[in-house]
PAKOL-172367 format. One record per residue: x, y, z of N, C-alpha, C in turn. Coordinates in pm, whole numbers, padded with zeros to 5 digits, always signed. Layout:
<pts>
XYZXYZXYZ/...
</pts>
This chain:
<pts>
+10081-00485+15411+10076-00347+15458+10216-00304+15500/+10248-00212+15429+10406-00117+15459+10412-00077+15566/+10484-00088+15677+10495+00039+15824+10606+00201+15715/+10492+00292+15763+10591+00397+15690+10614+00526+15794/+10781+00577+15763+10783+00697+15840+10785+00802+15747/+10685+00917+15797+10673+01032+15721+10805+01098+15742/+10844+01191+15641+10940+01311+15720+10805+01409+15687/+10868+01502+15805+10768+01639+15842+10668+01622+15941/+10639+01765+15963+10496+01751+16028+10469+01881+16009/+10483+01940+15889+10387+02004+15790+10267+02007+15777/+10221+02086+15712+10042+02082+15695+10081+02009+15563/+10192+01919+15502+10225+01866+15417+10210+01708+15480/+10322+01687+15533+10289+01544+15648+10139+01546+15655/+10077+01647+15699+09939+01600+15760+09854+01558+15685/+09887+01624+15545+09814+01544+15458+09824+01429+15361/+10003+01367+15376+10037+01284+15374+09980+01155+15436/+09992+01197+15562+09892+01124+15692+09771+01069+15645/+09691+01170+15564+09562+01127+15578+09509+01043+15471/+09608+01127+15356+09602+01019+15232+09633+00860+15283/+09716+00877+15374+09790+00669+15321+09725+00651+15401/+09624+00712+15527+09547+00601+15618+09365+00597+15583/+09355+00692+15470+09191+00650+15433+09234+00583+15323/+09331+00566+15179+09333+00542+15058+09453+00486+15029/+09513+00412+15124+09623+00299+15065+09619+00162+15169/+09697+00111+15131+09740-00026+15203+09858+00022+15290/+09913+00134+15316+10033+00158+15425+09961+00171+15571/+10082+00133+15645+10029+00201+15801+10132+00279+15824/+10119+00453+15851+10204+00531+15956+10225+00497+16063/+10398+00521+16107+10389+00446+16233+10460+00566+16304/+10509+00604+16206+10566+00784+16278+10606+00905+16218/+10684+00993+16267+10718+01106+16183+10880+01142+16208/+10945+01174+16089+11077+01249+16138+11113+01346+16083/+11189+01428+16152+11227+01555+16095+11329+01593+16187/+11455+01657+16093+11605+01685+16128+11548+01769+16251/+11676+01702+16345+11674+01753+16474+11647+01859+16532/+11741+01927+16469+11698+02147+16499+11581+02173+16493/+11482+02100+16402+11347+02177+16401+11261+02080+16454/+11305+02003+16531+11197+01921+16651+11168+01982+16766/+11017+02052+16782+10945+02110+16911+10884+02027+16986/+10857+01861+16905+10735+01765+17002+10829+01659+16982/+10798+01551+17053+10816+01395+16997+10708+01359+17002/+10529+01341+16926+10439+01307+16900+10376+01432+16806/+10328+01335+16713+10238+01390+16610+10159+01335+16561/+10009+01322+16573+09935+01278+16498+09919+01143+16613/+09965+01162+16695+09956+01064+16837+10034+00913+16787/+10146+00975+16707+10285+00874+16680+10392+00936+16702/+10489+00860+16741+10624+00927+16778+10706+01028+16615/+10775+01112+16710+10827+01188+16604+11010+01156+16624/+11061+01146+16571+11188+01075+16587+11296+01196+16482/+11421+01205+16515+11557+01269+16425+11548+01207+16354/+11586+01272+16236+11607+01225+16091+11744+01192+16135/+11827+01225+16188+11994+01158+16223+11990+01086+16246/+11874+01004+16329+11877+00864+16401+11753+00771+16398/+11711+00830+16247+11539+00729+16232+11607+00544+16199/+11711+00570+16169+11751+00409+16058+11753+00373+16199/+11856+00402+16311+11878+00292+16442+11684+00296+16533/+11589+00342+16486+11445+00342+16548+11389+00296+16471/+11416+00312+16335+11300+00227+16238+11393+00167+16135/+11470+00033+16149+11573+00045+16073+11487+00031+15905/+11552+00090+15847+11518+00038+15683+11492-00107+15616/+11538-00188+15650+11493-00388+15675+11335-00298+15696/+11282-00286+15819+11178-00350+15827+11110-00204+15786/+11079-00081+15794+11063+00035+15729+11074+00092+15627/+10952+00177+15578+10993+00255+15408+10949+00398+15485/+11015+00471+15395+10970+00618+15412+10889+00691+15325/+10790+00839+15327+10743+00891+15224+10765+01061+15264/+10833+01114+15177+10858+01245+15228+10803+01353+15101/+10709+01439+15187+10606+01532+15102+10614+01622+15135/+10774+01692+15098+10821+01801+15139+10776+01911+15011/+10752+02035+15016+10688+02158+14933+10821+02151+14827/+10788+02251+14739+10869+02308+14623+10944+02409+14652/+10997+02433+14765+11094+02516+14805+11214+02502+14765/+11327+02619+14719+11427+02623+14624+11425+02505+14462/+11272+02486+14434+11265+02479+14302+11290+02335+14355/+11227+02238+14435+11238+02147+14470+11369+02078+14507/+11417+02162+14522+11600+02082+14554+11601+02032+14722/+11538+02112+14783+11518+02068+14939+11455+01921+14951/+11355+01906+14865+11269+01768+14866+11390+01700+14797/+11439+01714+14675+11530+01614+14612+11695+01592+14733/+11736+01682+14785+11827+01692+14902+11758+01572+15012/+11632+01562+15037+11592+01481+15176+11590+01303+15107/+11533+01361+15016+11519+01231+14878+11644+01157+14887/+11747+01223+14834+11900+01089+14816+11909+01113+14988/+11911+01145+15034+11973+01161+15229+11925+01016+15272/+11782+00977+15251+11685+00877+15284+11731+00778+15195/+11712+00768+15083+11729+00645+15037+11969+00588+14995/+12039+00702+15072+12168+00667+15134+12137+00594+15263/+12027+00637+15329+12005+00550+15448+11985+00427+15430/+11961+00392+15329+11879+00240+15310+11743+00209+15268/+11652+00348+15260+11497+00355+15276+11458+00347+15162/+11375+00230+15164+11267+00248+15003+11157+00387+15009/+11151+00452+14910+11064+00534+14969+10903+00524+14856/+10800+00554+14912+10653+00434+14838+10624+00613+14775/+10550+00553+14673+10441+00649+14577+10309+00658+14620/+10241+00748+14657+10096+00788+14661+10026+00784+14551/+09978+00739+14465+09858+00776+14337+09728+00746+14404/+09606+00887+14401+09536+00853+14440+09399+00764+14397/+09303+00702+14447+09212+00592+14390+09148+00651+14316/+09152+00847+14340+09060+00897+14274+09098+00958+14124/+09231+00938+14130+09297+01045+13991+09316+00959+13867/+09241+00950+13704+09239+00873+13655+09406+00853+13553/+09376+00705+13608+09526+00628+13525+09468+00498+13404/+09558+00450+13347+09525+00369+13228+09650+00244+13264/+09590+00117+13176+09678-00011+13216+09832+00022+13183/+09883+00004+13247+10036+00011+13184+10101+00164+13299/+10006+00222+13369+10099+00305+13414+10167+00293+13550/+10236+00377+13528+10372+00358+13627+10454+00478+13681/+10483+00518+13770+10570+00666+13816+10666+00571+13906/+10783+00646+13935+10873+00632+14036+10913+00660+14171/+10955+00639+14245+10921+00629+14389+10942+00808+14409/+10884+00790+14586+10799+00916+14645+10739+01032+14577/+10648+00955+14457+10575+01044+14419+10447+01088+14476/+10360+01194+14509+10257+01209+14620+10187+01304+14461/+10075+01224+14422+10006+01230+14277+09813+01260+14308/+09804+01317+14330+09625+01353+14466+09530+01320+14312/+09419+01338+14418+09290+01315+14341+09229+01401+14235/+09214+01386+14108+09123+01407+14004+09242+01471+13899/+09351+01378+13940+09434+01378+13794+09419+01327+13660/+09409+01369+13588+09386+01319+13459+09461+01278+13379/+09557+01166+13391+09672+01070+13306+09673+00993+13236/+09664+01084+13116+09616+00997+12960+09750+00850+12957/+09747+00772+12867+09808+00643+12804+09951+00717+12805/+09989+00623+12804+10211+00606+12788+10226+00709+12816/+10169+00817+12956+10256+00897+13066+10361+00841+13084/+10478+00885+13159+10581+00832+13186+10659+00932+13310/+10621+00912+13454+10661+01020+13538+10796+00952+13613/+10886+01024+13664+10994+01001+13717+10966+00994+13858/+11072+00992+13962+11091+01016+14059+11051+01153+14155/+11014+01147+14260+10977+01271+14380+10926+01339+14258/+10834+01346+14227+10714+01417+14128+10588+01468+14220/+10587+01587+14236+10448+01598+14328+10336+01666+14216/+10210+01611+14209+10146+01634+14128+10010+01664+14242/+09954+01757+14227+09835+01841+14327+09738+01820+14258/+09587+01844+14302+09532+01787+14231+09425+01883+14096/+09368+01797+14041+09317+01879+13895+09384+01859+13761/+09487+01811+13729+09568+01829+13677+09529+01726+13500/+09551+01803+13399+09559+01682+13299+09676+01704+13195/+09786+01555+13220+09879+01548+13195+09832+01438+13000/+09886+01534+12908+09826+01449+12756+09950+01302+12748/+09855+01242+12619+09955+01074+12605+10128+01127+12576/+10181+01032+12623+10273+01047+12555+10365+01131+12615/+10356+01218+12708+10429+01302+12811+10532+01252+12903/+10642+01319+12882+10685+01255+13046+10763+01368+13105/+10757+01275+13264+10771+01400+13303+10877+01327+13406/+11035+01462+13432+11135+01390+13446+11120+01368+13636/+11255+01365+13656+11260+01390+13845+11178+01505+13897/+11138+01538+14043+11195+01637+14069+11122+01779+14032/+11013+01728+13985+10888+01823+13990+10794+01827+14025/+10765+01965+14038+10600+02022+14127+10488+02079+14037/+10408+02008+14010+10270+02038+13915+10135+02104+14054/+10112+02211+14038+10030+02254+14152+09889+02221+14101/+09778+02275+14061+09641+02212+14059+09585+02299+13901/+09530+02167+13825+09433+02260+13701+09581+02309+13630/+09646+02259+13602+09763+02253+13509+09765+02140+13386/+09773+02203+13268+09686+02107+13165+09849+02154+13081/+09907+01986+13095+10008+01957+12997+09988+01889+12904/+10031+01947+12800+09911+01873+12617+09980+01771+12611/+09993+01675+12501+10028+01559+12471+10203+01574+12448/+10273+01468+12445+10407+01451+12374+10518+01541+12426/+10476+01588+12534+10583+01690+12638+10676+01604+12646/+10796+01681+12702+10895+01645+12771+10942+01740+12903/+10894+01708+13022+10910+01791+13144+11094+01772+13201/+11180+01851+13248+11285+01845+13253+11291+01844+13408/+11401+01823+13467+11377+01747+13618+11389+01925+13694/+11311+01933+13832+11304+02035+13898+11255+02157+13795/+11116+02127+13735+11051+02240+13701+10969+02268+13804/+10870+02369+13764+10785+02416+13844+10617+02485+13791/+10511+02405+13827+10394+02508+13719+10343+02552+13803/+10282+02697+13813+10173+02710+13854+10048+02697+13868/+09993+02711+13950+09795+02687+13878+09773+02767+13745/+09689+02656+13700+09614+02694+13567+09705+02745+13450/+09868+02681+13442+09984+02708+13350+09908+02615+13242/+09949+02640+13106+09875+02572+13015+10016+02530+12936/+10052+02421+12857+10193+02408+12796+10093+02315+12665/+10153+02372+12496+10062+02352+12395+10196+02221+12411/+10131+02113+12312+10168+01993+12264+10331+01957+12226/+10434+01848+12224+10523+01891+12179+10625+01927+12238/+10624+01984+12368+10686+02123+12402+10786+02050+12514/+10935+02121+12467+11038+02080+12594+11014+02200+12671/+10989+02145+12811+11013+02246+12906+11151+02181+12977/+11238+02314+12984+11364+02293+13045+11377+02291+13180/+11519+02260+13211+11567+02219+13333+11501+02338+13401/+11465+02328+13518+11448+02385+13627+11351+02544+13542/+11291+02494+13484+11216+02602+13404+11123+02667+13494/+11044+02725+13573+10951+02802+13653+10833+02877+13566/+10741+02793+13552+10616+02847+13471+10492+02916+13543/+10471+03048+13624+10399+03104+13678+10221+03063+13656/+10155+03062+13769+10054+03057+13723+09954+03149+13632/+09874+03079+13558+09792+03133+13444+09868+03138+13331/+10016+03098+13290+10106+03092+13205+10053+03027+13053/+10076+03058+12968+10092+02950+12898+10180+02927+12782/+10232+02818+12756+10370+02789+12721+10347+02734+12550/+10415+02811+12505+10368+02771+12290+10527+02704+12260/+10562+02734+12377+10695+02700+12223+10888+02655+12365/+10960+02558+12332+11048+02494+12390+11096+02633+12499/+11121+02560+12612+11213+02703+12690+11356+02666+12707/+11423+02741+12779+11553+02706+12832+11546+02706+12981/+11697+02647+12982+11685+02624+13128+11724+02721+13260/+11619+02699+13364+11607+02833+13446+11586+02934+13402/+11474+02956+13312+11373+03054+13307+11243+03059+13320/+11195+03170+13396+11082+03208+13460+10984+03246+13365/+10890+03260+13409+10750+03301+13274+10657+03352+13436/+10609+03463+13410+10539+03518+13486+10426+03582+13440/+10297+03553+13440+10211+03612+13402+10140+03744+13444/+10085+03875+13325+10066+03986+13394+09922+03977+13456/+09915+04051+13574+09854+04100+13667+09751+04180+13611/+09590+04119+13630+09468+04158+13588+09430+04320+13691/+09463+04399+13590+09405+04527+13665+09260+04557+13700/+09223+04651+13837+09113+04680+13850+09009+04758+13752/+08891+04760+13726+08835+04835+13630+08836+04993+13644/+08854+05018+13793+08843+05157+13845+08674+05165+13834/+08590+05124+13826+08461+05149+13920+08464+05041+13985/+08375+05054+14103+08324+04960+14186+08183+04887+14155/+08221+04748+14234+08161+04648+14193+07992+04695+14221/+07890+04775+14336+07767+04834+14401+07735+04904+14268/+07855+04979+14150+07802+05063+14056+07717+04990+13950/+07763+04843+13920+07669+04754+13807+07584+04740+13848/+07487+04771+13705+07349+04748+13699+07289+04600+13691/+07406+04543+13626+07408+04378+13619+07537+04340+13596/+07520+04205+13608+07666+04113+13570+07677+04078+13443/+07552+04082+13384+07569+04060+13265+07622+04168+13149/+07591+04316+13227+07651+04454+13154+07781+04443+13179/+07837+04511+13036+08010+04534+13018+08006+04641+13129/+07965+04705+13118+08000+04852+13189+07925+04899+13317/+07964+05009+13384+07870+05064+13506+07771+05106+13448/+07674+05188+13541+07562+05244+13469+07443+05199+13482/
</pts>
């Protein structure tokens, strides 16, 4: 059993928290987060400690870290805490959950946080700080680089190539084949036919109202009011 320190105390941490103490072999033993934004020293009824000074409290010898920081600035903040921690010395552990299906041979790279009812066909191949939410079905043969955020019910077809610090939204769809580029941003409900470039956005349009109200149907099953 790993002793591990979270960074955060996020509604991200918290569910960090809860994952590694019902569904892994780790024990939390605390939390850290850069100094300026420390209001408590206890969380979760464990000490909360500076990220300036976690190595001299938990040195790295006997400590690993797991940091399940959001997709903010296109994940560069999580990849920024990422090398900070492991310059410290810190191994940092992968989450896959018991519930998200995997096949013999697979493998991702450290602090990946991968939740329940993923669907990870044969010779996936995920990189590093990969946060994968859950719902998700990633096809054979895919990989997917550093440094990305897959949010929930995101169905990547077979033989992808994901480029490090993308971004999908819910329910983004990407057909077979397909390079998605560096730091590419795929909005939710998206769906992706054909290679992108890098740092571009895809935003999907906005389902307008019908202009009658919903009390006017006669049924749900009628197209129309009336």
């Amino acid at each position: 059993m790993s002793k591990i320190i979270i960074f955060g105390v996020s509604q991200w941490a918290e569910l960090a928290h809860f994952y590694l103490a019902h569904d892994s072999p780790h024990d939390v033993v605390a939390f850290t987060l850069d100094r300026d934004y420390m209001e408590t020293d206890t969380y979760k009824k464990l000490p909360v400690v500076s990220f300036e000074s976690v190595d001299k409290e938990f040195p790295p010898k006997e400590y690993q870290m797991f940091i399940p920081m959001s997709f903010k600035k296109m994940n560069h903040l999580r990849a920024a805490k990422y090398f900070s921690a492991k310059q410290r010395g810190y191994q940092l552990i992968s989450y896959v959950s018991s519930k998200a299906t995997v096949w013999p041979g697979f493998t991702c790279g450290d602090n990946c946080f991968i939740f329940e009812d993923n669907t990870i066909q044969p010779f996936v191949k995920i990189g590093n700080n990969v946060v994968m939410w859950s719902g998700n079905h990633i096809g054979h043969h895919t990989v997917i680089k550093d440094h990305v955020m897959i949010t929930s019910h995101v169905v990547i077809s077979g033989c992808c190539t994901i480029e490090p610090f993308c971004f999908f939204g819910v329910n983004a769809t990407v057909r077979d084949e397909t390079v998605i580029a560096r730091e590419t941003l795929v909005g939710m409900g998206v769906t992706i036919l054909k290679d992108t470039k890098e740092f571009q956005v895809y935003k999907a349009a906005a389902t307008e109202p019908t202009g009658f109200r919903s009390d006017q149907i006669r049924s749900l099953s009628h197209k129309s009011k009336g």
